[in-house]
N, C-alpha and C positions, 0 to 999 in steps of 0.2 A: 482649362480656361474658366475664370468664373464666370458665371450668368451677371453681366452689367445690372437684368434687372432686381436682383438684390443689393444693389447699392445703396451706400446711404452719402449725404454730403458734410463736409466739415473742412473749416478754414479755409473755403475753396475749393477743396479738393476732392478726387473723387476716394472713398473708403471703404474697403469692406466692413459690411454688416454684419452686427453681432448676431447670433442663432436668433431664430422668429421664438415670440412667445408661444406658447400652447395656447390654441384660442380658446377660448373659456366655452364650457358644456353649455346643449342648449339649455336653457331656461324655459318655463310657461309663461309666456308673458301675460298681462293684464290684457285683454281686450278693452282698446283703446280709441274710442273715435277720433277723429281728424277733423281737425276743422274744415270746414270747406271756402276752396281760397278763390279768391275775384281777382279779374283783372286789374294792376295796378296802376297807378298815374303818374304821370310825368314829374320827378324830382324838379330837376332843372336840367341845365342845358350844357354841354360842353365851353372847355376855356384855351386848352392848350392848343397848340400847333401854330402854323402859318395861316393865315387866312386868304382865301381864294375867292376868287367870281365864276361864278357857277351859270349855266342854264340848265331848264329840265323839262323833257316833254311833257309838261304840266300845264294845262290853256286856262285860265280863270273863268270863273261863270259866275254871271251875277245873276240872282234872282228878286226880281222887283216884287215878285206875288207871294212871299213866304209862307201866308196862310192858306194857299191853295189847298184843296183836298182832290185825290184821284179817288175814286171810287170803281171797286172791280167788283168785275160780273164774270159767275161760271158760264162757258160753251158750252155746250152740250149739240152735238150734231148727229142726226139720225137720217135716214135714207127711207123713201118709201115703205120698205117694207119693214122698217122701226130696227133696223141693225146699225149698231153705232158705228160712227166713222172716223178715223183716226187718220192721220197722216198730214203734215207741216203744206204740202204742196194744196192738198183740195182746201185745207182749213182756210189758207189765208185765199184763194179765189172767192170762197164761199163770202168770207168776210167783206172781201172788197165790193161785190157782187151784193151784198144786203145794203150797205151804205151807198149804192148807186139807186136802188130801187127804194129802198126805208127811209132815207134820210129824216124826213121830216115828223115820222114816228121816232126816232130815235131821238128827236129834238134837237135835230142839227149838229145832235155833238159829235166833236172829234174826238177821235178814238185811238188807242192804240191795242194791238191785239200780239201774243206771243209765243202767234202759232201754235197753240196746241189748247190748251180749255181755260187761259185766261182774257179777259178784255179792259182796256182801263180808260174812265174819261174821266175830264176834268169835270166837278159836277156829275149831281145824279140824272139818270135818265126819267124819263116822265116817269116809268112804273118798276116795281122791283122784280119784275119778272114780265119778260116780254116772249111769246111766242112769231116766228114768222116761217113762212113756204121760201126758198129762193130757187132759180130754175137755174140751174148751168147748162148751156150748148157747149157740145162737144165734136169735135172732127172723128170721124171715125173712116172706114173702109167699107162701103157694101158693095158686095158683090153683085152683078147681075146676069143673065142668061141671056147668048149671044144668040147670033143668027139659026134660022131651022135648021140647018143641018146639024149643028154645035160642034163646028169647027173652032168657033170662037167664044170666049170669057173675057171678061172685060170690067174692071173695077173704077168707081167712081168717088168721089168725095162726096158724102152726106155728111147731113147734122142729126143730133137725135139731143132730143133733152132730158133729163137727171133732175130731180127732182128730191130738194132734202128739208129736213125740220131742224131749225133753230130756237132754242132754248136760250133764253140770257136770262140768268136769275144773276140779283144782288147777292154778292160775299163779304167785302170788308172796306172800310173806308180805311183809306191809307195818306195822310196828311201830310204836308210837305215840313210841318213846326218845327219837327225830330232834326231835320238839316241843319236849321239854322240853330237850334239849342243846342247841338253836338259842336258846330262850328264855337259856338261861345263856353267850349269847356265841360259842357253839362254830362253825367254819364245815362245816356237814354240808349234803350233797348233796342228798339224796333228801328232805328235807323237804314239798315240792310233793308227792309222793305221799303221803302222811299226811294232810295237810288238805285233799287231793282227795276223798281219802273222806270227813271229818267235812263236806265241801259236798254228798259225795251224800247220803249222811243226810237233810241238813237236803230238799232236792228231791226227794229219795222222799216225805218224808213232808206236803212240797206236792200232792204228781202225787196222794195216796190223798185230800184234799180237792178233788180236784178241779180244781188251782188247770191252767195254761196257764205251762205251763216256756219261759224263754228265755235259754238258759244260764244266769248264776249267781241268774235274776230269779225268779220264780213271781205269778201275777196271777188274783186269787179273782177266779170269775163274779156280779160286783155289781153294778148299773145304777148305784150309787152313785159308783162309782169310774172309770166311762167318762165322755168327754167329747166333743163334737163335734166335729169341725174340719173338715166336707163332705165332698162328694164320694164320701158312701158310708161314709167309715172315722170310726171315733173310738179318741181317746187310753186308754187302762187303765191306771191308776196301780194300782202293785203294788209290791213288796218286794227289794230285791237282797242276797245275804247271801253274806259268802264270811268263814272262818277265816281269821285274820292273826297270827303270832308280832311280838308287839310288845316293846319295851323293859317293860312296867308286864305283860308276862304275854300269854297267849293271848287273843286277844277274838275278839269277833262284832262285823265291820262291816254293820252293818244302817243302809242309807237307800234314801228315796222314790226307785220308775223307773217311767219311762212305755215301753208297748211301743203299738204301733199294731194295731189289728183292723178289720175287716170288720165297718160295721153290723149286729148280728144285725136280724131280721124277714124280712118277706115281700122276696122276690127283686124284683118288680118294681121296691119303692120303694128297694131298693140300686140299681139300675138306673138310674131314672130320678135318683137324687139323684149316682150317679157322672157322667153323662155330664151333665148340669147342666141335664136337659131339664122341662115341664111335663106332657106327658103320653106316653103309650108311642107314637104313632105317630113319637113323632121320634128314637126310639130308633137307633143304629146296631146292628143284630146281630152285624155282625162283630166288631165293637171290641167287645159282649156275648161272643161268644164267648170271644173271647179271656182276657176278663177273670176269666168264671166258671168254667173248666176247674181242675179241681183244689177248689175248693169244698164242702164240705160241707150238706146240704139235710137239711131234716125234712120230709117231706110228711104235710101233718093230716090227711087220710082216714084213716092205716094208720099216725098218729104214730111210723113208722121214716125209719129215717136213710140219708141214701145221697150218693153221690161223681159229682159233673158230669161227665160228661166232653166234652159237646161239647151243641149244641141240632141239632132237628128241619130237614130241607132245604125242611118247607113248615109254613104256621100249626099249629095243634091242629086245624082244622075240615079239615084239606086233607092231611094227615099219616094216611097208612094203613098197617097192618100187618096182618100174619098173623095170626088168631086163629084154634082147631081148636073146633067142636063137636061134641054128641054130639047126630045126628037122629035121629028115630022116636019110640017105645017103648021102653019097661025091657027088651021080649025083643028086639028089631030095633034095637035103635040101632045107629049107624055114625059115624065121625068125618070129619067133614067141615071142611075148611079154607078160610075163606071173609074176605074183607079189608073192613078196616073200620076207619074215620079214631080217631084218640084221642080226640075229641070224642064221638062217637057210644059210643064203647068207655064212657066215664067217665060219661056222663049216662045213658046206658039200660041198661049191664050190672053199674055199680056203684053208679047211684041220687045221684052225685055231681053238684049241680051247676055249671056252667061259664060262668059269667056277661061275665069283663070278659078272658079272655086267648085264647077263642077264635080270634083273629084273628093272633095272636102266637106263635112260633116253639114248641115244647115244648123242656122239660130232657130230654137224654139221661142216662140214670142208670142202665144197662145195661155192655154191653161190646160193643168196637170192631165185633166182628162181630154183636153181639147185642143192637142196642139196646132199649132201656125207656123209653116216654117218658112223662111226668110234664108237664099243664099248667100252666102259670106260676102260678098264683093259688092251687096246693093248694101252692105251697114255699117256706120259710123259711129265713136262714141261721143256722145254728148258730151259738151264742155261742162267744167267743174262741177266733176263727179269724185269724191273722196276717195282715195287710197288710205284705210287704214290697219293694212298688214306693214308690221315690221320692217323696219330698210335693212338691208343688206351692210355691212363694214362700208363695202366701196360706195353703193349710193349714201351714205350718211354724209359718207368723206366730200363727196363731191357735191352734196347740197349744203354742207357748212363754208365749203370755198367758193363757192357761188352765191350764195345770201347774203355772206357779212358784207357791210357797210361800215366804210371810215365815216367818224362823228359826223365834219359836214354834209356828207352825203344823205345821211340819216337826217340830219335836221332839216334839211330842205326837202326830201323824202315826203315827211312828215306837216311841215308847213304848208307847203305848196297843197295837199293834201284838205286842210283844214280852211285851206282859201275857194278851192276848186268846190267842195263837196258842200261847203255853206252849212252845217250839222245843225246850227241852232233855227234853220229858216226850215221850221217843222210848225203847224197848227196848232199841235198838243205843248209844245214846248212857249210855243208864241203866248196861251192860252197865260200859263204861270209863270211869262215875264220873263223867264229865262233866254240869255245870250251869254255868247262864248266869246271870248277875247280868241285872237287870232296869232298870236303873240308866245314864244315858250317865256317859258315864268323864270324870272330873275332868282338865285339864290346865295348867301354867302354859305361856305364850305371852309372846312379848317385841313390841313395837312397833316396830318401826327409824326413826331420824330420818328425816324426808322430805329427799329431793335437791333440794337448790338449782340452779335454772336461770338460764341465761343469755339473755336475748333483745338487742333493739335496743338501739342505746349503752353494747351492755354494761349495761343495767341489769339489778339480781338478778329471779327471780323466784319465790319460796315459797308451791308449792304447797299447798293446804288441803283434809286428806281425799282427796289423791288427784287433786285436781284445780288446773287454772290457767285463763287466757283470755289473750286478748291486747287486752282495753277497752284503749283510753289506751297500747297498746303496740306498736311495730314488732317486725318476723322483724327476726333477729341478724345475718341475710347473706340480704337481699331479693336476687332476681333483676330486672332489666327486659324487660319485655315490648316489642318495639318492630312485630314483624311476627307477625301472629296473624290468625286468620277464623274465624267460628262457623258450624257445619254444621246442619240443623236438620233430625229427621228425625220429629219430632213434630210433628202440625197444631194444639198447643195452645198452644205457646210463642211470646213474643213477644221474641226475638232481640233486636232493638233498646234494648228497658228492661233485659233480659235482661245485654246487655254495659256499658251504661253504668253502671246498677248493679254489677256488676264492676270497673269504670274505678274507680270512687269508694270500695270498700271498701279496694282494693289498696293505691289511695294513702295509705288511714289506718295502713294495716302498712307501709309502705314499698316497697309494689310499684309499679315504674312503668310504667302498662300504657297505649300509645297507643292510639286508635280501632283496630277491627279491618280487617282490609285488606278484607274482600267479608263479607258476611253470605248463607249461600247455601241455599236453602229447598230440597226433596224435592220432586220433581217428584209431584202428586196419584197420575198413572199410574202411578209405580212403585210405589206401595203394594202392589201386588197380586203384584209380583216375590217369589224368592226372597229371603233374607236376604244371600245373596252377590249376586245379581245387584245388589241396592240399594244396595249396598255400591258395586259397581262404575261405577254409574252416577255415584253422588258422585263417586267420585273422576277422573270423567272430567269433573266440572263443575270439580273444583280445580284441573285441569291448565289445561282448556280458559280458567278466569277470573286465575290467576295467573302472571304473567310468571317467576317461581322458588319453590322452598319454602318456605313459612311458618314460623317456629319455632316454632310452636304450634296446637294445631287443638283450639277446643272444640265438643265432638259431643252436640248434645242427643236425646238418645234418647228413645222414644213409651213404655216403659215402666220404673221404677222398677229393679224388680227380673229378672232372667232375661231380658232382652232376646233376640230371636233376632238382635238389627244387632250383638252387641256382639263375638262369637266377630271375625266375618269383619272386624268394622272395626278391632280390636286387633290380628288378624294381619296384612289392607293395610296398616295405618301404621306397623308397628313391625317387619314383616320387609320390605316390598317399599320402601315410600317413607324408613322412618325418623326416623317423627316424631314428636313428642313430644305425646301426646295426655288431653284428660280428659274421659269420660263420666261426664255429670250427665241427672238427669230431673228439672225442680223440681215441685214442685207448689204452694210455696209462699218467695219470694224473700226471706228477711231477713239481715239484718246477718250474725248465726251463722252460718247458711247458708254466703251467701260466704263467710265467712272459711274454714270447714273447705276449702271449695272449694279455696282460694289458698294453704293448707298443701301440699295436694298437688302443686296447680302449682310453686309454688315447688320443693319436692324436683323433681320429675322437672326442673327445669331447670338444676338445680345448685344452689341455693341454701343454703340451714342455716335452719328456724323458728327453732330453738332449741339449747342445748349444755348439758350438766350443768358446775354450777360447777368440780368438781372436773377435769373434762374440758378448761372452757376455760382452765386457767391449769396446764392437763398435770401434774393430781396425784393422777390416778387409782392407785393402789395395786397395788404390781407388777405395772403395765402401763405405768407413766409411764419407766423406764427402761430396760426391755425390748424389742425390737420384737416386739409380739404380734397375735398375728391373730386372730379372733373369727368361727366358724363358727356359720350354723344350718343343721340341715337338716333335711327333711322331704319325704312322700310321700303325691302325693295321688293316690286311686283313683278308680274308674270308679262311675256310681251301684251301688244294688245289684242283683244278677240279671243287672249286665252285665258278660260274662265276657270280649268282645271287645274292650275300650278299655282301652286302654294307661295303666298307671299312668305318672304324670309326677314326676319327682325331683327337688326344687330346691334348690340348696346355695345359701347366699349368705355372703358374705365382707364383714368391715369392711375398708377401704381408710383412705387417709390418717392412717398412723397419726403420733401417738397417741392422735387420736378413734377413738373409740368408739361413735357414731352416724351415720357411714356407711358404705354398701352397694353390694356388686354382686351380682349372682345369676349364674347358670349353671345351666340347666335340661335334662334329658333325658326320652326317652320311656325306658319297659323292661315289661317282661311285667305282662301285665294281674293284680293283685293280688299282686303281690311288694316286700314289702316294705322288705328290705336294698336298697341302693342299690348296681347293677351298673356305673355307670361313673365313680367317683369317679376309678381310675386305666384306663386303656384305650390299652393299649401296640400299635401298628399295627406291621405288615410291614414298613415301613420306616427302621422304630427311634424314630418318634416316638410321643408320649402325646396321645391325642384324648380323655383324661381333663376332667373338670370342675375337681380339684383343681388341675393344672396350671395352666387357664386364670387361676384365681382366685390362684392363687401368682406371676404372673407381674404381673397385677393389682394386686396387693397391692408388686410389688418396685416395679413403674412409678405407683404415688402415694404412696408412703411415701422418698421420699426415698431410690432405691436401695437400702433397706434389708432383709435376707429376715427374717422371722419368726424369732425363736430359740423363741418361745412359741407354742402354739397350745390357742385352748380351744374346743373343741367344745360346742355342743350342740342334742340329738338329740330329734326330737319323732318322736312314733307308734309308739313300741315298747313290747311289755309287757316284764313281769320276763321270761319264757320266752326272751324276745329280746338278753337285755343280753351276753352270751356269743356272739352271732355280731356283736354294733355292734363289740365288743372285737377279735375273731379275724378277721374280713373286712373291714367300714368302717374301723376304725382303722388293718388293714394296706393297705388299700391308699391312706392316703391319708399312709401314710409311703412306700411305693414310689413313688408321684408325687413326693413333694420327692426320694426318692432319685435319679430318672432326671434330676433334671433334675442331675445332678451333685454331689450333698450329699452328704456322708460323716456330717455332725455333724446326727443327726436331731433336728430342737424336741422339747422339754418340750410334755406334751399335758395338758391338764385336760378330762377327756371326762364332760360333765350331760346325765344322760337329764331331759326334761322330760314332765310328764304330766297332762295334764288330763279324761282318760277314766277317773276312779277316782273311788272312792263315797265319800270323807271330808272332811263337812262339819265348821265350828268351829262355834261358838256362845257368842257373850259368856254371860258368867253375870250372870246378874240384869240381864239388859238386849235390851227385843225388837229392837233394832238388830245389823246385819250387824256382825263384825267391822272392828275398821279399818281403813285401807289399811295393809301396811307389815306387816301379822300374821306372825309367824314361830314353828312350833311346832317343834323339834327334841331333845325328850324325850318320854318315855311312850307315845305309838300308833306313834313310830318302829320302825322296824329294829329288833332287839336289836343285831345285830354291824354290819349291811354300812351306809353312810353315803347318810341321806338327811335330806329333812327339807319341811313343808310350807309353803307362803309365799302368802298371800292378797294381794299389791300392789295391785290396786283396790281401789276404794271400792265394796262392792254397792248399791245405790240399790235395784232392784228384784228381790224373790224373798229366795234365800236365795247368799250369796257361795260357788266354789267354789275352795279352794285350788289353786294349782299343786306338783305333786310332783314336786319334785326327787333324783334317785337320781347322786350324784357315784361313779362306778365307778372313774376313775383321777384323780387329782391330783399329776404332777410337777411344777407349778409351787410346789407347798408355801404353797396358800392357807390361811391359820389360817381356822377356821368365821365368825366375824366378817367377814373382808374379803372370803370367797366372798360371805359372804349380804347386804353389801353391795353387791358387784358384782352380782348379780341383782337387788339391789329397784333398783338405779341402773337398768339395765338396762330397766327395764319403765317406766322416765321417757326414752327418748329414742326412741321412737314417732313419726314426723316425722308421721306420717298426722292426731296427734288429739292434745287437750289433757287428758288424763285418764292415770294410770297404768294396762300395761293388766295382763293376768291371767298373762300370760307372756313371757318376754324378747322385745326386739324382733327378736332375730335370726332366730329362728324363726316370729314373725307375718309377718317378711315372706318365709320359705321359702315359708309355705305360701300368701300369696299369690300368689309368684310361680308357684308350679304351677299355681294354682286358675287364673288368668289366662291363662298361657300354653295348661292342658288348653283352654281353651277352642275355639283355633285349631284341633282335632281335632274338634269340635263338630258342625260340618255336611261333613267330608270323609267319604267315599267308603274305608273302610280296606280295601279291597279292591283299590283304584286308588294307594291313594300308599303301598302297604305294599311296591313292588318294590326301595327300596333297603335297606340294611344295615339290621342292629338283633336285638336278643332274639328270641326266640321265645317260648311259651307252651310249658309242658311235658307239658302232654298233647298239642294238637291241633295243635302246629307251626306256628302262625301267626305269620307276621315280623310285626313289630312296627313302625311307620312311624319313621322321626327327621323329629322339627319341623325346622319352616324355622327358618336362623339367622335371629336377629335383627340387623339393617342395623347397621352399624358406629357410627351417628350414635347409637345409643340404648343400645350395648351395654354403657358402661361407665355410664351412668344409671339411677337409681331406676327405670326404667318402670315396677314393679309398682306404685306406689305410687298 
C-alpha cells in the first residue's frame, strides 16, 4: 500500500507522486542577521458570518483620575536580631499593624501592599525612605509548674511580643497615563505595570477577607463553595480578576476558578481518606509523613495553630520526652527532669483525654532539634490550605464533572459575585476615581460558515453544530490492513469478539482488515513484573511467535487511563521495533467505539479520514498557490513540584503540500520548565543543524513535490502575553537561521499566531441558556485596543460552559485580510484526523502537544540519573544534563504516530 503521505493532488483527485527531488547539498550560507520583528497591529476587522449578540464576563471601569501616579516603595523586614523575614502571612500583619500605629507619619495614605517587598500609594509619602519599630502580640503556649508534689502540669495562654524593623524606601513611580493612551491605540510599554497594581488592589483587599490568594484567583473560606473529589482534597470555587485595556475601555475580567485544597477537619480522616484506607491500622506513616510536612494543624485543647514538620519515631503511648518539675515544698523545691511518654503527659498532666490514637505516631509541631508532639486525635487541618501534587485520572474526572457550570449559572455565579463583594468600594481605588460597572459587557460576534468536508467517493460532508459521523460513510483514503496481532495485557478482555468486531466495522468505512496474524494473551505471572519488564516479556512473545514484523499491533491495556504499560510500550514499538501501534482499554464495544478507534489507525498508517472541501480541490486561500508550511508548536512540562523532568518540545509540520491536514512532528527534551523552545535550530561542530526546524524543512521539501516553503505560518501554544517578545526575538530567529543554513538567502514570509486557551474569557449568548455556536468569532470590543487579536469558540460546547480560543496574530507577512485568517483557523479546527467534532484549537497544535504528552512518556519509568550521560540542556540552577529521547525508528518517523 502506498504511504498517502506522499501524495500529491490533481483535478481533485488524490495522485501518486512522482519520485522526491534530491535535496540539494548543504551550502555555507552568508551569515545573515534578521531583523528583529514587533508586535503587530490591528489591520481591521472581520465581515463574513452571521452576526450574533454576545455577553462577556467583561465589567467596564471607568476611571475619572487618569493622571493619577502610584508610587512604590521597597519592604524590607528584619527582626530584632537584624535577620530578614520572609513570608506573605507575617508581611501583610506587619503591614496592617504599621498603618494602625503610623498612620499619620505615613500621611494618611492608603496603601496597597503585595505581600512580599512591594507597597503602592496614590501620592508620595512624606519621605523617600522611612524607617519604623512595629510590635506584634502573639498567642503562644507556656507551660507552668504544677502543685509540690508534681503530680500536676498545666498550660496556659500567654502573650509575648516580636519586635521587627520596617524599611520603606522609594522605587518607581508608576502613572496611570499608559491606560488611557493604550486604550486610545497608542503602542506604550510599561502598561503591564499600571494594571499590575490596579490587580493588587483588587488581592489586597481579598487577603483582609480572608479569602486564600493564587495569583490572580482569591477563594473565600465557604463549605459552600468546596467540593470533593477524594483522596483527602476537594475543589474551591473562587474568583479570578485581572484588569484588561480593551477596545470598548478598561474592564474587569471576572470568571469562575477552581483551586485545590487539603480536606480541612481532624488529620486522621485526611489520612485515612488520602491513602484510600478503612481504618488507621492500615495507615502507611511514611507516605504520612511525607504527605503532612509543611501542613498546617489547629490543636483543640489550646485551639492554636501550628506547622508539621515531621511525626513521632514511636506511638503516643511509647513516645517519651523530657519534662522538668518542681519537687518538695514552696520553701525546698528543686527542679527535677524526669521522662515521660506524650500520652501519659496529655491524660494526667493536662486532664486531656486520648482515646483512639494512642497507638499511632504523634504530630511534630516543634523544631528540628526541639520537638513538640501533639496526639493525632487533638489535630485539625486548617481550611484553605493548597493541594499542589498532581490529581490522580479519577480525582481530575471527578472535579471536571463537578465544577463545570452551564452558561447561566456561570453568569449569575459571577454577577451576583461582583454585587456582593462591591470590588471598586476600595480607598486606593476610590483615590484614582476608579468604578466598575456591575453589568457583563454587551458584544456583537459573527458565526463563520461551517467547512465542508470530503470523505469516501468524494462525497461532501456538512457538518452540523460542530459536528459529523461517518453512518452510511467511508474514510476518503482507507488504508488496508493485511498483517496485524492483538496483544492483550488485560485479564478482562475478550480479544477474539474484540477483533472480529473490528474486521466488520472497518469494512463498513472502508478499511480492509484481514484476521489478525496471533492473538497473544499476558502471561498471568507477569502481572506482578515491573511495567518495563511486562513490556519486555511481550515483546519477546512477538519475536518468539512471528516469523517478520507486523504492520500493526493492537495493545489492549488493563487500564483506561494513566496506564503504567503505556510509557514503556510506546517507546519499544516506536523507537526500538518501529511499529505502528494503538492502545485501547474498552469497557464497553460499540459501533462508535470502533469507528474513533479506526480513525486513529487509519492516520497512523497513512491513510486520510477526511479533507476540507476547499483543501480537496486545492482552494485553500493563499496557500493554494504558495508553497506554505503550517507549524504548531508546543511545550509540555513536568507535573507539578517536579523540578527534575525534563520539559518535552514538539514542533509538527504539515507535509504534502497543499493539504493542510497532514503531519509530522519532531520532538526534544530541554531543561525542566523552560519554556521557549532551545533546539528549533542547533548548529554542531561540524557544520551541520541537529535542529527540529531543519528536519521538518527537509520533510516538508521530500513530500511536497520538491518544493521549499516561500510561506510559513506558525503557531505557538503556551505562552503568555509577558512571552510574545521572546517567541518573536528567539523562536522566530531561529527558525529562520535553520532555513538559512540549509543555504536560503530568500527567507519565507512568516504568519506567527500565539494560540491561548489558559485565559478567563467566556461568551455567552444573549437571551439563550445554550453555549455559543460553533464557529463563534468575537474581534471587537473586549479585544486589544491596538495589538491584533481576536477570540474564536470552533466547537460546539455540549457540556458546562464553552471556552474560547485566543488568538494573538504578532506578525502577518503573508497579508492575510482578517476574514481569510479567521477562516483558515475555524477550517483549521475541522481537520482533527483523531475525532469527528470541531475541536477548541487548531489541529496543529493539538497534535504538538500530543506529541509531547506521548513521547514525555518514554521518560516516565527511566532512571534520569542513568540516561542523563549524553548531550543536552542543563537546568540553571542545579546543572543537571538533561536526557535526549531515543529516536524514533525510521519506519514511523515520518507517520502520524501521536495520533
Amino acid at each position: 500500500m502506498e504511504d498517502v503521505a506522499s501524495a500529491g493532488i490533481a483535478d481533485g483527485e488524490l495522485q501518486p507522486a512522482p519520485p522526491s527531488p534530491t535535496i540539494p547539498p548543504k551550502l555555507k550560507p552568508e551569515v545573515v542577521t534578521p531583523s528583529k520583528y514587533s508586535i503587530m497591529s490591528r489591520r481591521g476587522t472581520g465581515t463574513t458570518g452571521k452576526e450574533i449578540n454576545l455577553l462577556a464576563n467583561h465589567f467596564k471601569v471607568s476611571v475619572n483620575v487618569p493622571d493619577a501616579v502610584f508610587y512604590q516603595y521597597s519592604v524590607s523586614i528584619t527582626s530584632e536580631d537584624k535577620k530578614v523575614v520572609e513570608g506573605k502571612g507575617i508581611g501583610r500583619k506587619l503591614i496592617d499593624r504599621l498603618y494602625q500605629t503610623y498612620s499619620s507619619e505615613l500621611g494618611g495614605k492608603k496603601f496597597a501592599y503585595d505581600g512580599e517587598k512591594a507597597l503602592y500609594t496614590v501620592g508620595p509619602l512624606p519621605q523617600n525612605k522611612l524607617e519604623f519599630t512595629v510590635v506584634l502580640e502573639e498567642t503562644f503556649a507556656k507551660h507552668e509548674n504544677g502543685s509540690t508534689n508534681g503530680t500536676e502540669k498545666r498550660s496556659r495562654r500567654s502573650f509575648r511580643s516580636r519586635t521587627f524593623n520596617l524599611e520603606i524606601s522609594y522605587a518607581a513611580k508608576i502613572p496611570l497615563k499608559p491606560i488611557s493612551l493604550v486604550l486610545e491605540g497608542a503602542d506604550v510599554e510599561n502598561t503591564q505595570d499600571s494594571l499590575r497594581v490596579l490587580d493588587i488592589i483588587l488581592r489586597q483587599q481579598a487577603a483582609n477577607r480572608g479569602c486564600l490568594l493564587v495569583r490572580q484567583s482569591f477563594f473565600h473560606d465557604d463549605s459552600r463553595n468546596f467540593t470533593d473529589v477524594g483522596g483527602g482534597v476537594k475543589g474551591v470555587r473562587g474568583f479570578h480578576s485581572s484588569f484588561r485595556p480593551t477596545q470598548g475601555g478598561l474592564s474587569l475580567n471576572m470568571d469562575v476558578s477552581t483551586t485545590m485544597i487539603l480536606t480541612p477537619g481532624p488529620v486522621i480522616d485526611f489520612l485515612l481518606a488520602n491513602q484510600d484506607v478503612r481504618e488507621p491500622r492500615y495507615i502507611d506513616w511514611v507516605k504520612a509523613k511525607r504527605m503532612l510536612k509543611n501542613m498546617r494543624i489547629n490543636a483543640r485543647h489550646r485551639n492554636m495553630e501550628f506547622k508539621i514538620i515531621g511525626l513521632s519515631e514511636k506511638p503516643c503511648n511509647q513516645q517519651y520526652f523530657p519534662m522538668k518539675l518542681k519537687i518538695g515544698d514552696n520553701g525546698t523545691s528543686e527542679d527535677q527532669t524526669v521522662e515521660i511518654t506524650v500520652y501519659e503527659y496529655f491524660t494526667k498532666h493536662c486532664g486531656v483525654e486520648i482515646t483512639s490514637s494512642q497507638y499511632m505516631p504523634c504530630l511534630d509541631v516543634g523544631k528540628p532539634k526541639r520537638p513538640n508532639y501533639l496526639p493525632l486525635e487533638l489535630c485539625s487541618l486548617v481550611s484553605l490550605q493548597r493541594y499542589t501534587k498532581a490529581l490522580s485520572s479519577k480525582q481530575r474526572a471527578s472535579l471536571v464533572e463537578k465544577s463545570r457550570q452551564k452558561p447561566q449559572e456561570r453568569i449569575r455565579t459571577v454577577t451576583d459575585a461582583m454585587k456582593k463583594y462591591q470590588y471598586d468600594d476600595d480607598p486606593v481605588l476610590a483615590t484614582c476615581g476608579i468604578s466598575i460597572n456591575k453589568e457583563l459587557t454587551q458584544v456583537k460576534g459573527r458565526v463563520l460558515e461551517t467547512p465542508k468536508l470530503k470523505v469516501g467517493n468524494s462525497d461532501d460532508c456538512i457538518p452540523r453544530n460542530g459536528r459529523w459521523n461517518f453512518n452510511n460513510k467511508t474514510l476518503l483514503n482507507p488504508t488496508r490492513i493485511d498483517r496485524w496481532i492483538v496483544v492483550n495485557f488485560s485479564a478482562r478482555c475478550d480479544t477474539s469478539h474484540l477483533s472480529r468486531e473490528l474486521i466488520n466495522c472497518g469494512r463498513k468505512k472502508g478499511i480492509i482488515i484481514e484476521r489478525p496474524f496471533t492473538l497473544i494473551e499476558e502471561d498471568p505471572q507477569c502481572r506482578r513484573l515491573t511495567p518495563v519488564a511486562r513490556v519486555d516479556k511481550m515483546f519477546e512473545q512477538i519475536l518468539a511467535k512471528l516469523p517478520g514484523e507486523p504492520q500493526f499491533i493492537l495493545c489492549v491495556l488493563p487500564e483506561k487511563k494513566n496506564s503504567d504499560i503505556y510509557g514503556p510500550w510506546k517507546k519499544q514499538s516506536l523507537t526500538e521495533f518501529g511499529i505502528a501501534t494503538q492502545c485501547i482499554s474498552p469497557t464497553k464495544i460499540s459501533d462508535q467505539y470502533l469507528t474513533n478507534v479506526l480513525l486513529k489507525i487509519n492516520t497512523k498508517l497513512g491513510g486520510i479520514n477526511s479533507l476540507l472541501a476547499i483543501e480537496h480541490s486545492s482552494r485553500v486561500p493563499l496557500v493554494k498557490d504558495t508553497p506554505t508550511m503550517i507549524l504548531g508548536m508546543d511545550v509540555s512540562h513536568g507535573s507539578p513540584g517536579r523540578s527534575d523532568i525534563p520539559s518535552v518540545a514538539a514542533v509538527v509540520s504539515s507535509r504534502s503540500w497543499p493539504l493542510i491536514s497532514r503531519y509530522r512532528a519532531a520532538v526534544r527534551t530541554q531543561s525542566p520548565k523552560m519554556e521557549m523552545i532551545d533546539a528549533l535550530y542547533k548548529p554542531l561542530e561540524n557544520g551541520t543543524d541537529a535542529g527540529i526546524i531543519r528536519e521538518l524543512l527537509v520533510d516538508f521539501y521530500k513530500t511536497s513535490n520538491g518544493r521549499k516553503p516561500t510561506q510559513i505560518i506558525v503557531f505557538r501554544d503556551g505562552v503568555s502575553e509577558s512571552q510574545f517578545n521572546q517567541v518573536l526575538n528567539i523562536e522566530l530567529d531561529q527558525i529562520i537561521k535553520a532555513y538559512q543554513h540549509l543555504g536560503e538567502v530568500n527567507v519565507p514570509k512568516f504568519t506567527l499566531i500565539i494560540a491561548q486557551k489558559n485565559h478567563h474569557t467566556k461568551l455567552f449568548q444573549q437571551g439563550s441558556p445554550d453555549n455559543v455556536p460553533a464557529g463563534t468569532v468575537v474581534d471587537t470590543e473586549i479585544v486589544h485596543p491596538r495589538n491584533y487579536d481576536f477570540y474564536m469558540c470552533a466547537q460546539a460546547g455540549m457540556i458546562g460552559t464553552s471556552r474560547p480560543a485566543h488568538y494573538h496574530v504578532l506578525v502577518d507577512e503573508i497579508g492575510f485580510s482578517p476574514d481569510d485568517l479567521q477562516n483558515l483557523i475555524h477550517s483549521l479546527s475541522y481537520v482533527y484526523q483523531r475525532s469527528t467534532t470541531a475541536i477548541s484549537i487548531v489541529a496543529p497544535i493539538c497534535y504538538a502537544h500530543l506529541a509531547a504528552a506521548q513521547v514525555g512518556q518514554f521518560m516516565k519509568f527511566e532512571d534520569l540519573s542513568e540516561t542523563s550521560s549524553g548531550k543536552g540542556s542543563v537546568t540553571s540552577s542545579e546543572s543537571v544534563p538533561v536526557p535526549e529521547l531515543p529516536k524514533l525508528h525510521e519506519n514511523v518517523q515520518g507517520s502520524m504516530f501521536f495520533c
